[in-house]
N, C-alpha and C positions, 0 to 999 in steps of 0.2 A: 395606095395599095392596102387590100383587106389583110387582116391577119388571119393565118391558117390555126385553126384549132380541130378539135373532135370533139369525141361525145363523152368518155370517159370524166370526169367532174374529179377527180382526185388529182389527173395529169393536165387536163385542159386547160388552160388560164381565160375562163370566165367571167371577160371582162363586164364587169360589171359598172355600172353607170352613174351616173353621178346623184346617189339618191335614189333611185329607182330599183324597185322589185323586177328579179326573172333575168333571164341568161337569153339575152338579146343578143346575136354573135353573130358578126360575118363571117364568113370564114372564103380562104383561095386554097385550090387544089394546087399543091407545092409544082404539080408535075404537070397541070395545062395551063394553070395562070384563070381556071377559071372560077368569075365566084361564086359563092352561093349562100343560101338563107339554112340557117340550123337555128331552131327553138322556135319561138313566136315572135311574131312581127315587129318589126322596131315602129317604135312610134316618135311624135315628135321630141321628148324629153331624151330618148334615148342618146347617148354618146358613145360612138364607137372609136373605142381609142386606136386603134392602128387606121381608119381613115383620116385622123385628124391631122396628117402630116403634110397635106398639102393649106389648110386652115392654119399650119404653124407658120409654113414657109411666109405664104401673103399674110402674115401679121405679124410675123420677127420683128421685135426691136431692132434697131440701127443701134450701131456704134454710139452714138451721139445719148441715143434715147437709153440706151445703159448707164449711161453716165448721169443723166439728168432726171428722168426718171423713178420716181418711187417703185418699190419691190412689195406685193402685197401674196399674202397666200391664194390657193385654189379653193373651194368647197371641200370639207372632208363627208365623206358620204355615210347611210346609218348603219353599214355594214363595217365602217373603221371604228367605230362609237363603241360597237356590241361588241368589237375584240378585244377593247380595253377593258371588256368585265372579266374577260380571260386574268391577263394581268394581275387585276384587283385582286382578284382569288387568289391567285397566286400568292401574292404579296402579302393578304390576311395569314396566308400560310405560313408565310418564313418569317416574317415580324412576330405572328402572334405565338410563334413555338419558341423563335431565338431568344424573345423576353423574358419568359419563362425558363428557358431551359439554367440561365446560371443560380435561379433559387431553389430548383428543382434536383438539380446536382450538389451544389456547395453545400446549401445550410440542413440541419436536420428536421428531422418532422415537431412542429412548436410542442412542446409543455402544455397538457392540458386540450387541443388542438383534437380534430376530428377526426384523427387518422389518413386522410385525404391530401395532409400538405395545409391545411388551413389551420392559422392560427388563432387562440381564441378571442374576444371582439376586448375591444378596449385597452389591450397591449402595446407594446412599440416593437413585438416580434416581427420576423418576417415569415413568410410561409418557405418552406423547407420538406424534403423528401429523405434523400441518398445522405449527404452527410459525408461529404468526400471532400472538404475543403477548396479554396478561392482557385489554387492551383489546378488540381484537375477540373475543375467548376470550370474557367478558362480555355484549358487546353481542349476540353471534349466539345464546349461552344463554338470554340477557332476551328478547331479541326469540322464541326459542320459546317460551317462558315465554308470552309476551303472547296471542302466536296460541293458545294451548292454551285458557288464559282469558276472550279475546273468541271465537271462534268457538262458544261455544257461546250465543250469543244469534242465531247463524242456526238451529243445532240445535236449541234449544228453541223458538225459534216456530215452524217446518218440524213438531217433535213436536207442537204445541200445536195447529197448524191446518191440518196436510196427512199425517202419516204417523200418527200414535201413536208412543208411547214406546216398543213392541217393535220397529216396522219401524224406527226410529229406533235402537234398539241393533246391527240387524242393517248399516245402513248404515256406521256407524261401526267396526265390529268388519271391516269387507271394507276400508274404507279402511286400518285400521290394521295389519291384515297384510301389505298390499302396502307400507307406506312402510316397515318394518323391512326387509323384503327390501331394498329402495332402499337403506337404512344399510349392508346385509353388506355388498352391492355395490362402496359407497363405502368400506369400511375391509379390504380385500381385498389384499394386500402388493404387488401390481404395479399395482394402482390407485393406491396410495399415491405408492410410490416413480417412478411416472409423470409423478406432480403433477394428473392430473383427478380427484382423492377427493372436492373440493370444490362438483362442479356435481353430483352424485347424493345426496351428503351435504346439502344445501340443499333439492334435492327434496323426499327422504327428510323431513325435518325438518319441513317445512313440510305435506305429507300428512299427516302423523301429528298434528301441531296441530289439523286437520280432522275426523280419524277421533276426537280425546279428543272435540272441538267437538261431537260428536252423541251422545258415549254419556254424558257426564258432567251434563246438563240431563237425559236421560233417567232412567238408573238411580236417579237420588235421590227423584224422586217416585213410580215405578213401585213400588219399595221399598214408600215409605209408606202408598202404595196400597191393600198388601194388609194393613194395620188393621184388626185382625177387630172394635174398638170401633167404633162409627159416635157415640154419645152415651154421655153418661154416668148409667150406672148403679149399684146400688147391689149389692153382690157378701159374701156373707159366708164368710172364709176357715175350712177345717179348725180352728183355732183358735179361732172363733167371735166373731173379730173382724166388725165390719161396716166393710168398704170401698167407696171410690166408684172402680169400673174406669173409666179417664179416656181419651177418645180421646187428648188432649193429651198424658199421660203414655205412653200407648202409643207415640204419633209421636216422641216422645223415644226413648225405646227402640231404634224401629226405626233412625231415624237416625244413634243412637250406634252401633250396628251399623255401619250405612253406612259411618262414618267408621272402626271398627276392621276393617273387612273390605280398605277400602283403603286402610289404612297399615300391613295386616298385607301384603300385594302389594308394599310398599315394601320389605319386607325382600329382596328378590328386587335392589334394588344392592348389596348385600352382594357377592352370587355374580357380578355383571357387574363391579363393580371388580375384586374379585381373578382376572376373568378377565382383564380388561385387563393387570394388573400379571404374570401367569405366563403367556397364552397371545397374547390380542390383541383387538384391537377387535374382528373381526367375528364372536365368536362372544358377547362384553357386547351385541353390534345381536339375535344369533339369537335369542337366549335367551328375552328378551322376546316378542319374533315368534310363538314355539314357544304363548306363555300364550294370545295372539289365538288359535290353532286349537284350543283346549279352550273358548275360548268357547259356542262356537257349542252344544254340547254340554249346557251348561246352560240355554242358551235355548229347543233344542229339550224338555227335559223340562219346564221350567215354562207353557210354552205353555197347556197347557189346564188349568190350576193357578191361573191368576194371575186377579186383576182386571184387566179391562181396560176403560180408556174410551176412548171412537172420540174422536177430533182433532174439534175445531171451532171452527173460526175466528171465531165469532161474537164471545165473549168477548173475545179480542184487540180488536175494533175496538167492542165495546160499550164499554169500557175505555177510548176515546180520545172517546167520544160522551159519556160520563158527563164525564171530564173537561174536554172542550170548553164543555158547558153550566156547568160550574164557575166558566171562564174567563171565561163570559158573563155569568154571574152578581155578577164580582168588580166590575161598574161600579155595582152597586148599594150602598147603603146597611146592608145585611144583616150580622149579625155571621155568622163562619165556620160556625157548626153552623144558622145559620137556612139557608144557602146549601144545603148538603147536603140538609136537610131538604126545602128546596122545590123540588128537580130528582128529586125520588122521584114514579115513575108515579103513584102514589095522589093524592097532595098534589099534582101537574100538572092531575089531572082535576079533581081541589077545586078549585083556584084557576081552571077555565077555559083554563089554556098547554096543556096536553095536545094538543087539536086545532090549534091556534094552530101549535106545534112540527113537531105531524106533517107539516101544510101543506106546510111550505116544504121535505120529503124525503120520498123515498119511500116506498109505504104499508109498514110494519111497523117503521122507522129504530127506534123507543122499541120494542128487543125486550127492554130489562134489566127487570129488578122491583127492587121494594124493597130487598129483602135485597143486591142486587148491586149499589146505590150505597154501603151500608155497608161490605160487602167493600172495594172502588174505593177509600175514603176512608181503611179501615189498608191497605190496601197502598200506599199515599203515606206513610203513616206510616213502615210498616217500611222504607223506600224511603231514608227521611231518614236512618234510623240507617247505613243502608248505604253513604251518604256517606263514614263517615270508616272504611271498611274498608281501604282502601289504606295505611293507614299500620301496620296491623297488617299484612297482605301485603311490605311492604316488612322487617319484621323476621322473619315469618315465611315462606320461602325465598327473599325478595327479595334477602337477599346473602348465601345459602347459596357463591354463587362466591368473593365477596372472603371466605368463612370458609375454604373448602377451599384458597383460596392463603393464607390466615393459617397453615394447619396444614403447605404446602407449606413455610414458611419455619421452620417447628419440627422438631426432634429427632424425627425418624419410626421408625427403629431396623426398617425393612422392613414399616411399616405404611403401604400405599395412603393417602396421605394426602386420596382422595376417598370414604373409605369411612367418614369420623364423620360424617358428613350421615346415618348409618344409625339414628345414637341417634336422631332426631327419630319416626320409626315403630317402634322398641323401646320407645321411651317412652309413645308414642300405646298400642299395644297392651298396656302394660303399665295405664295410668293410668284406661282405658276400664273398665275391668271396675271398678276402684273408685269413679271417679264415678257409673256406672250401678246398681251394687249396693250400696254404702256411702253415699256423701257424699249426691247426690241424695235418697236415701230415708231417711235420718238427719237432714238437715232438715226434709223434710216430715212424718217423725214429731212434731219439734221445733216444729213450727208455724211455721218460718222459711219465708219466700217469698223463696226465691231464682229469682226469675224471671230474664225473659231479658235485659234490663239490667242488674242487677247482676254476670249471668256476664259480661259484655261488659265493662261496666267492670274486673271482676279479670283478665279476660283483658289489655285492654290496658296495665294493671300491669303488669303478669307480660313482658308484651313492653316496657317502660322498666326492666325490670329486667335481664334479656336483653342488652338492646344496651349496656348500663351494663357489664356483664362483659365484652362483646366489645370496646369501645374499653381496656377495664385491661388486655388480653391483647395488642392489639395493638399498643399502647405499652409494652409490658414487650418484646416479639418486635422493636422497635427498639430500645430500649436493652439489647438483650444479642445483638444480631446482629453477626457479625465487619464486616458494610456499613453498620451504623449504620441510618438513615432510611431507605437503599436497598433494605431486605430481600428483596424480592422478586425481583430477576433476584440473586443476592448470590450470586461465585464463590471468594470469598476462604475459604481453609480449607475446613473442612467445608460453606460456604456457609449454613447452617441456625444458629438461634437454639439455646440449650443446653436452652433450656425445652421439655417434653415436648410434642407434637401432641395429644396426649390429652387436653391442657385444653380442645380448641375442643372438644371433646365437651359442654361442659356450657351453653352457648347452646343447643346443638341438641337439648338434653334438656328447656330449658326452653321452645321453641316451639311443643310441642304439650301444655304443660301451661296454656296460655295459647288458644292454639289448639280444645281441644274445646271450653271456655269459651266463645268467638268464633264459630270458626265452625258449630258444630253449631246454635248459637243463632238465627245469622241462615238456617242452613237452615229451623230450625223456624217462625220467624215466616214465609218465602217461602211454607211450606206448609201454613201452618194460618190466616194472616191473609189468604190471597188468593182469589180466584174460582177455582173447580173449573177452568176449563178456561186458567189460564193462569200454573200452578204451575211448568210446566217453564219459559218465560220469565222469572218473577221469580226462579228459581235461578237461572238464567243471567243475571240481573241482579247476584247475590251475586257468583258467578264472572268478571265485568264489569270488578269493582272490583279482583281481583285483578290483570287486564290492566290497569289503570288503573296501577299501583304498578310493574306493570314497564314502564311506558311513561315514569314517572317516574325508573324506572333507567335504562333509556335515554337518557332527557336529560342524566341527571349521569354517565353513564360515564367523560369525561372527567377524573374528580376518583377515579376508582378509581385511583391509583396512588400509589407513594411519594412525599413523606412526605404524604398527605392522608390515607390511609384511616380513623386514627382519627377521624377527624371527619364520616367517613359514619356512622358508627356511636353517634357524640354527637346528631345532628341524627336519626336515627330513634329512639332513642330519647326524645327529647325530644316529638317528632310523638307518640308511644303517652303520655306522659303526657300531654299537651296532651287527645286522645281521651277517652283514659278521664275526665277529668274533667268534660270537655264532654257526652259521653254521659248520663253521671248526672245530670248538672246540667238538662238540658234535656228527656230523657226518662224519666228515672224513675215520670211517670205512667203509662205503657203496664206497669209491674210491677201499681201500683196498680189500675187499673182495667182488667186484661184479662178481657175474655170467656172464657167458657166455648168449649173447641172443639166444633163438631158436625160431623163428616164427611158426615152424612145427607145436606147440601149438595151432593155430590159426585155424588148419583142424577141423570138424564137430568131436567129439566123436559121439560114436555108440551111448549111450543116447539123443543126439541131432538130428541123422540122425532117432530116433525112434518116436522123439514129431517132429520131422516136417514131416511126411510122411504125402504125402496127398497135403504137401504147397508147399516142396522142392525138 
């Protein structure tokens, strides 16, 4: 069966091919069944993904060959490649400002220094602006933090049911240009030394929270989008191996991309702190800014490259009807899977409720099907593990600030002591390539199922091990500071601990070895466990959790200072052991017993192809 599309390229999902240039589309008249040819010719390279279901069926693995068989990715195509510079940008954005912003807030403009926030060469000063101390330094950090990570749960429903995920990157990418402008603005040497730095600086801050808010629920599933797997089939390599090409392993794949595409973007504070520390703030604000106008550039080439699905709103509120009937359900007598069972359309018309239901709403309310009360019911699931995300967020950059005042208070010897926060995307970029081509494919040769709870479990080890090293550092940096407990405003002598800065390198190296574990995971279940059309919402549910944990920094701000800090650092660690255990303990069946991924799910149903006629 062809898939029905149109001509509009914002709504149409222009499936695009595996590597290949141009919008090659079959498309069927919803209403005669008949096909027909829209754009230019396919030729032989071309794949048309809604014909390829009868290609799936006569190649399905067997029961047997799932079991025994190796699981290998699909092709990723150069239109997923080019999305991931979206990303990057992205990501230069909010690393290269977040780095910056707690030396730009706390400390004040150096002694001597060039009016700009830089201090002068040869000192052990840091560069400094506002001069508002660690506390609010913290809190206006967290609080950007928060807004980066809650705002995109307006962007991903807005993508999910009014714009799509392209017009949804293009909003975001216009917002974020203009709020970096606002930063130069605000770190401008007679703006500063004026004293109004801080109402454009707030602005500025606060837009750019909004412009991440719409690209960062977009890009990740738009990405996974373009999976040239839809099911699993059975693929036999040069070698003469027989493998099964797994949409699921593909979506891995692509999303491990995702995440080293923008943590390789992170490396981009590298270049803004040592701007700050030799030149000044407002060229660490430009820099960034500069990545926003190459945006655009890659979005205008993948345009007519990419898959796209038109936004529909349906699923969001089908999603609240399913669950409602859930709720309605809970006064009965029913165990939890009979409940499920009996709010499925099929089994509503068996039993007689069907009409009954419809009754009391509008004619069409029961627009879901079967399959999309199952969806509904692991997206609750994956929903639950998602829960205790916040406590990894809190070790992974939640106190990225009290680490770069740990290193402020160490022996820097002229190194920007906001510039180890850089190991955590050197490490990501370095660790990626061997999770995805070593580790990952070396257990499933092994017959190990290292599904997506056990990463999550080792992840949130890996962050109780982390915060365990940074409370031993940070009570070693009191007992060898000339201030004792006081370290941190500490003026006596060289004012600095004798112990190298260099050591808080190694927390930030272990955040994203714990981190791709985590959160690529719970990307993968948002996009492989949920309903086709409310993928960008439940990332931005992931991304939720991280505003959850800086909302949690926020309430303890007050305990950021001397002598407490080691004890922020005891208690987040403790929170990721507590996790991980709990994790395993209570979901380790979702490893057990996961479904096989199908993306076929992701094609128009004929109720869809009948509320967009007209758009799509």
């Amino acid at each position: 069966m062809f898939i029905a599309a149109a001509k509009d390229a914002d709504l149409v999902r222009d499936f695009t091919l595996t590597g290949g240039d141009a919008n090659h589309i079959l498309t069927e008249d919803p209403r005669t069944g008949d096909d027909k040819h829209v754009g230019t010719k396919l030729d032989a390279e071309d794949v048309v993904v809604g014909s390829a279901e009868v290609e799936y069926d006569s190649l399905a693995p067997t029961e047997e060959e799932k079991k025994t068989l190796r699981k290998v990715s699909g092709k990723v195509n150069r239109a997923g490649y080019a999305l991931c510079f979206v990303e990057a940008a992205n990501y230069a954005s909010y690393y290269g400002v977040t780095g910056v912003f707690q030396n730009f807030i706390q400390r004040p403009l150096p002694e001597g220094g060039n009016g700009a926030g830089a201090p002068p060469k040869g000192t052990q000063q840091s560069a400094g602006a506002l001069n508002m101390g660690l506390q609010t330094a913290t809190a206006l950090t967290v609080l950007f933090q928060f807004m980066v990570f809650c705002t995109p749960l307006l962007g991903g429903y807005l993508a999910d049911v009014k714009l799509g995920r392209y017009k949804g990157l293009w909003v975001g990418i216009i917002i974020g240009f203009s709020s970096h402008m606002m930063l130069v603005i605000a770190s401008i040497p007679s703006v500063i030394a004026g004293g109004h730095a801080i109402i454009p600086f707030i602005i500025g801050m606060i837009c750019l929270s909004f412009g991440s808010g719409f690209i960062k629920p977009s890009v990740a599933p738009l990405i996974a989008d373009q999976s040239t797997v839809k099911k699993q089939t059975i693929k036999v390599l040069a070698s003469g191996e027989r493998v099964i090409e797994d949409p699921g392993v593909t979506v891995e794949r692509m999303l491990l991309l995702y995440y080293w595409a923008g943590n390789f973007g992170a490396f981009f504070s590298i270049a803004t702190s040592y701007c700050e520390k030799r030149i000044g703030f407002w060229l660490s604000f430009m820099l960034p800014g500069i990545c926003f106008l190459l945006q655009p550039l890659s979005l205008l080439w993948v345009r007519s490259r990419i898959t796209h699905y038109p936004p529909s709103g349906s699923s969001v509120g089908d999603a609240f009807k399913v669950v409602r009937l859930i709720i309605q359900r809970g006064r009965s007598g029913h165990g939890t899977e009979d409940k499920w069972e009996s709010i499925k359309p099929t089994n509503l018309r068996a039993s007689g409720e069907y009409d009954q239901i419809a009754s009391k709403h509008k004619a069409g309310w029961i627009s879901f099907d079967d399959q999309f009360v199952d969806e509904v019911k692991a997206t609750l699931k994956a929903l639950r593990v998602f829960v205790f995300l916040p406590a990894w967020y809190l070790a992974d950059g939640g106190t990225d600030s009290i680490l770069t005042n740990l290193a402020g208070s160490m022996t820097t010897n002229g190194l920007p002591n906001d510039v180890l926060n850089n190991f955590n995307p050197i490490a990501t970029v370095c660790a990626i390539p061997v999770y995805n081509y070593v580790l990952y494919p070396t257990l499933r040769k092994m017959g190990i199922n290292f599904g997506y709870i056990k990463r999550i479990f080792v992840g949130f080890f890996i962050g109780a091990i982390l915060n365990a090293i940074a409370a031993i550092l940070q009570w070693r940096v009191y007992e060898t500071s000339p201030c004792g407990y006081a370290a941190t405003e500490c003026d006596v002598g060289t004012g600095v601990s004798s112990m190298s800065a260099w050591l808080v390198a190694i927390p930030f190296i272990l955040q994203p070895l714990g981190g791709i574990f985590i959160s690529v995971s719970c990307y993968e279940m948002a996009y492989t466990m949920t309903p086709p059309r409310m993928k960008g919402t439940i990332i931005a549910c992931v991304f939720f959790t991280s505003a959850i944990s800086r909302a949690i920094l926020l309430g303890c701000t007050p305990a950021f200072k001397d002598p407490n800090i080691t004890w922020v650092f005891v208690g987040i660690g403790c929170a990721n052991l507590l996790a991980s255990v709990s994790i395993y303990f209570f979901f380790r069946d979702l490893d057990i017993n996961k479904k096989d991924t199908d993306l076929q799910r992701m094609e128009l149903t004929v109720e869809e192809l009948e509320r967009t006629k007209g758009k799509a």
